[in-house]
C-alpha positions as CSV (number, residue, x, y, z in Angstrom):
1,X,67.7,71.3,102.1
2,X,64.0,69.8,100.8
3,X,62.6,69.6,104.3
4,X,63.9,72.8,104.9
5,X,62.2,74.6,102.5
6,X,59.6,72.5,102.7
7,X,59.1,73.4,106.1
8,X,59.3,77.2,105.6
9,X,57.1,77.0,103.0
10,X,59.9,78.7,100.2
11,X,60.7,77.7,96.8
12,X,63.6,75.1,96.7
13,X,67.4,77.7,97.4
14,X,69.4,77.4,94.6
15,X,73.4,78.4,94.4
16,X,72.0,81.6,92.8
17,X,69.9,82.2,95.9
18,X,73.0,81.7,98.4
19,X,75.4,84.0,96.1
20,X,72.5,86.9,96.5
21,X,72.3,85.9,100.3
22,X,76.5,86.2,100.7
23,X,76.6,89.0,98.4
24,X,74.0,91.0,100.5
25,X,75.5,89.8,103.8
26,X,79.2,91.1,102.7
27,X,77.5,94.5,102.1
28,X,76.0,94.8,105.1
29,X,78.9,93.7,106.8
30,X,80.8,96.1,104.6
31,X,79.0,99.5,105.5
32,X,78.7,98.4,109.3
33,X,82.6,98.0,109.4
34,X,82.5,101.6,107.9
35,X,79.7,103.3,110.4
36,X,81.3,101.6,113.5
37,X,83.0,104.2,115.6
38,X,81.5,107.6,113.9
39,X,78.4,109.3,114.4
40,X,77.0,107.7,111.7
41,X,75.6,104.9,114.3
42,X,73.6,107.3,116.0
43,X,71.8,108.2,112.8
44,X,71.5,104.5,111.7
45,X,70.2,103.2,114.8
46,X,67.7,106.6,114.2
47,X,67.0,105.3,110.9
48,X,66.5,102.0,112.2
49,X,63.8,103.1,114.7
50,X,61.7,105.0,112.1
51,X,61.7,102.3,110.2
52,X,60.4,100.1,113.0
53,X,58.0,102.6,113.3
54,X,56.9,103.0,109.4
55,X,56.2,99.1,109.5
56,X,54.4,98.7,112.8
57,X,52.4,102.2,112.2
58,X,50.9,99.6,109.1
59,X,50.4,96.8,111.5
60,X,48.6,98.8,114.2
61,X,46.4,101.0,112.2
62,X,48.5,104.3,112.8
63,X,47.3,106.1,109.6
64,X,48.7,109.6,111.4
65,X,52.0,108.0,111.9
66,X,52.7,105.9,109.0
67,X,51.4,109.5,106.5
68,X,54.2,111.4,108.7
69,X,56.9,109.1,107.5
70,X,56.0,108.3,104.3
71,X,56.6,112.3,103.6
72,X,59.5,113.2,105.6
73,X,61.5,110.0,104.3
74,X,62.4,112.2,100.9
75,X,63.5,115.0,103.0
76,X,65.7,112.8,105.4
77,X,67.6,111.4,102.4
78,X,68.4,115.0,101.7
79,X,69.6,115.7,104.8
80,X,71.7,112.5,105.4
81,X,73.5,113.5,102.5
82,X,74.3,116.6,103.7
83,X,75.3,116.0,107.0
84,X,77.4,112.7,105.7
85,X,79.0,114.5,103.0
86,X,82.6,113.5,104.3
87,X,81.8,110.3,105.4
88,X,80.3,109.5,102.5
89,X,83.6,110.2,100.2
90,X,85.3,108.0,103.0
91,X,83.1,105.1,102.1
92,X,83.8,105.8,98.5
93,X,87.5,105.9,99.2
94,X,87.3,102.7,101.2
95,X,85.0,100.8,98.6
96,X,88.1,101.9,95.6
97,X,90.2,100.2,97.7
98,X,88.7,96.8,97.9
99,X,91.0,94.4,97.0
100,X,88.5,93.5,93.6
101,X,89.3,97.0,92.6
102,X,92.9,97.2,93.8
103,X,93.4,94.2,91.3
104,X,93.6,96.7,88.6
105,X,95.5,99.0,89.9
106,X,98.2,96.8,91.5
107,X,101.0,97.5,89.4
108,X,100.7,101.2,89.4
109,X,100.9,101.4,93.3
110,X,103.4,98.8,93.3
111,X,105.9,100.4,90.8
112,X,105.3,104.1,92.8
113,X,106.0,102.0,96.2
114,X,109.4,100.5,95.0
115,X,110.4,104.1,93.9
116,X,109.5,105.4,96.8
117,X,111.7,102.3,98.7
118,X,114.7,103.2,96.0
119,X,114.8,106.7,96.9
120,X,114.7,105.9,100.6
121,X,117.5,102.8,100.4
122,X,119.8,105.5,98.0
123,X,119.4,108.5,100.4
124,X,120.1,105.8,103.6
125,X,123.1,104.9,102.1
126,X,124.7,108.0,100.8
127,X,124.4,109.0,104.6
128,X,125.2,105.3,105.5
129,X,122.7,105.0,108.0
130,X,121.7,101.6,108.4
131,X,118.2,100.0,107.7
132,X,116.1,96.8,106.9
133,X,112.6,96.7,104.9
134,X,111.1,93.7,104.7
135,X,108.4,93.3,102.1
136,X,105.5,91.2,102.5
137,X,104.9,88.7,99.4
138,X,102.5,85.5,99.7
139,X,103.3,84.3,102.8
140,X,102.2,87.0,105.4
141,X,104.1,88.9,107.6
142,X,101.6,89.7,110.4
143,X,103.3,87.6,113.4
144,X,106.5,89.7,113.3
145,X,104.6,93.3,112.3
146,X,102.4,92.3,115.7
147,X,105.8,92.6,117.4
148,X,106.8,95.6,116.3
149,X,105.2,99.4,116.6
150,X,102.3,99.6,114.4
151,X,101.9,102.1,111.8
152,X,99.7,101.5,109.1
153,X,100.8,104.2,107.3
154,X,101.3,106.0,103.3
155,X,104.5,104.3,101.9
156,X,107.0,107.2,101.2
157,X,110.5,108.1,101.2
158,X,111.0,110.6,104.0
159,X,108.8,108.0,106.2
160,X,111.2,105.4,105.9
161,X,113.9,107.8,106.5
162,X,112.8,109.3,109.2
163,X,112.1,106.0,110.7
164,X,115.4,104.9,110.7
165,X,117.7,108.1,111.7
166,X,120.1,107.1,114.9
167,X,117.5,109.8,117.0
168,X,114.8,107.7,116.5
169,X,113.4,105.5,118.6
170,X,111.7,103.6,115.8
171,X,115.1,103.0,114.3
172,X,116.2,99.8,115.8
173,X,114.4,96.6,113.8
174,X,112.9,96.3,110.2
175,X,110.3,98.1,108.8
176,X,107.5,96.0,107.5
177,X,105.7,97.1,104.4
178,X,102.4,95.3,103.5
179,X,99.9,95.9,100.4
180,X,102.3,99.2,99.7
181,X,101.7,100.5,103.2
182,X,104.3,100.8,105.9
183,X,102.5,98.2,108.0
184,X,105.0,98.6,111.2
185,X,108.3,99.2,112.4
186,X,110.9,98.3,115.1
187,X,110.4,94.6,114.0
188,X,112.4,91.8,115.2
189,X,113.2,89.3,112.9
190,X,114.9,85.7,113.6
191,X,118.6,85.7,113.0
192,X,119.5,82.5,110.3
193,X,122.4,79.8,111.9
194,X,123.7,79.6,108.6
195,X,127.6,78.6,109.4
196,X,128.7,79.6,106.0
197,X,127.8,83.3,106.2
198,X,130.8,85.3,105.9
199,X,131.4,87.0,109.5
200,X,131.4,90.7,108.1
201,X,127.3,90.3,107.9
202,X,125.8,92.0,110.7
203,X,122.8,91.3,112.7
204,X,121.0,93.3,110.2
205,X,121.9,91.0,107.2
206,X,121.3,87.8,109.6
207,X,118.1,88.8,110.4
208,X,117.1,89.8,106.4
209,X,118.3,85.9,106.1
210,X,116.4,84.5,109.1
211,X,113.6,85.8,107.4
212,X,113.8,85.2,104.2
213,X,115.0,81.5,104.7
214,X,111.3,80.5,106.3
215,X,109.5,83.2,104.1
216,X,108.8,84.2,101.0
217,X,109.4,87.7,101.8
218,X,112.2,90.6,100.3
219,X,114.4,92.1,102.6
220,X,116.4,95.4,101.4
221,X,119.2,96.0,104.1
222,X,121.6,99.2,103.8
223,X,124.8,98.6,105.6
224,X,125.8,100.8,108.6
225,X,129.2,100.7,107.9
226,X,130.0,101.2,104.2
227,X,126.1,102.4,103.2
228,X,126.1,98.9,100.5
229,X,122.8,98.1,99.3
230,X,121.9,94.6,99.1
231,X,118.6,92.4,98.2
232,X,117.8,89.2,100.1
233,X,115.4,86.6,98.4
234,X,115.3,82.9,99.6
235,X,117.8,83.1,102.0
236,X,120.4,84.4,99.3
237,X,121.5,87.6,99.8
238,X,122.9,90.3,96.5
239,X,125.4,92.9,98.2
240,X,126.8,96.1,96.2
241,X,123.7,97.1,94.4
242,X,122.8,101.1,93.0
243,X,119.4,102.5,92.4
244,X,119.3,101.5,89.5
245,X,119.9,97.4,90.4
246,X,117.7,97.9,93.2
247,X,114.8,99.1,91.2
248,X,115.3,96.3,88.3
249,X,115.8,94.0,91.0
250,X,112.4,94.9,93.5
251,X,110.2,95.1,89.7
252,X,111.8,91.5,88.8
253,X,110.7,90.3,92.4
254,X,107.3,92.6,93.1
255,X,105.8,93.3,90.0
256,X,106.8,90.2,87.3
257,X,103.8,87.7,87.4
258,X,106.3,84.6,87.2
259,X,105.2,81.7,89.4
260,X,108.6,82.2,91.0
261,X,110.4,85.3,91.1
262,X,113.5,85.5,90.4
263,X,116.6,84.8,92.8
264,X,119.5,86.8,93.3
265,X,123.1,85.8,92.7
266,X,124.3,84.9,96.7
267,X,127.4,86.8,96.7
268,X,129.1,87.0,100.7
269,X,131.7,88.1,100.0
């Protein structure tokens, strides 16, 4: 590190100079994420050509030139602002939610997102239409949501439901939700070889299993057939619940800070 900035002639870098240098090198990476793919490119790469031309107008002895854009730079502010009005409140939007800032907000979204899975699970099994939601803890679930249909969508009730209604094509697989967004649907998930499951589980409950047996995942499955709610954490599985279980239950499991959450009672029978 010595020679180095011996040989660039710098003051020695200190691990106050490389936390400026990543800081400034995750904003720029930051607002080119945001630009990439609008018509904000055009107007940076713009930017970056007068620019070019500010500094070598100084290098090259272009009084005329480097006069013109030292007065017109105020006015282009202006106008960027302007013209970028929307895109602006989109960067905004994106920068509130950063996962630093989503920190603080976490249990707000996540206690609106498990009413919203509540009202879904209660209004699937009044019309005993069968479904499986499989939400995304520590352990990612990005390998199965790849296999599904991608969504990326607001976390609400009538989504869900709408997802799984018989006239769906959607409606065959689990529904993935991730960071309180429906992440994917039509999800396969691996079916646990668990002898001891009682045989009136579907392939709905076997899969909620399968995946909860190599994951630290939550599975909510509403049974086709009699329209029971049941919770599956580790493999066990909780049959029978109301909204009200369901929503103790999913706060116990999402939104307690407990090193480990707490397992359901297995009940198969």
């Amino acid at each position: 590190m010595d020679r180095l900035t011996t040989l660039l002639g710098r003051p020695p870098l200190g691990w106050w100079d490389l936390v400026d240098i990543l800081v400034v090198s995750v904003i720029i990476y930051e607002l080119l994420t945001l630009i990439r793919g609008t018509r904000a490119v055009q107007m940076a790469v713009g930017a970056g050509v007068l620019a070019g031309l500010f500094y070598a107008s100084g290098g090259f002895h272009l009084p005329t030139v480097n006069w013109l854009i030292r007065n017109i730079a105020g006015y282009i502010v202006v106008a960027l602002i302007v013209l970028f009005q929307a895109d602006i409140r989109r960067a905004l939007a994106h920068l509130g939610r950063a996962p630093f800032f989503r920190y603080f907000a976490k249990t707000e979204t996540a206690v609106e997102s498990i009413e919203e899975i509540v009202v879904a699970a209660s209004m699937l099994s009044e019309k005993r239409v069968g479904a499986l939601i499989a939400i995304e803890r520590q352990i990612g679930l990005r390998n199965y949501a790849e296999g599904g249909i991608p969504l990326e969508a607001v976390l609400t009730y009538d989504l869900i439901v709408s997802i799984f209604q018989p006239t769906s094509p959607l409606h065959d697989g689990a529904v993935i939700v991730q960071n309180d967004r429906v992440a994917a649907a039509a999800c396969f998930l691996p079916l646990t070889v668990n002898p001891k499951l009682s045989k009136d589980l579907g392939s709905r409950h076997r899969a909620a299993i399968g995946l909860t047996e190599e994951n630290d995942a939550i599975a909510i499955v509403i049974s086709e057939r009699s329209g029971r709610i049941s919770v599956v954490v580790n493999g066990e599985i909780e049959r029978g619940l109301d909204a009200d279980a369901l929503r103790a239950s999913l706060r116990a499991l999402v939104i307690s800070r407990r090193s480990t959450a707490r397992k359901p009672e297995a009940q198969y029978t």
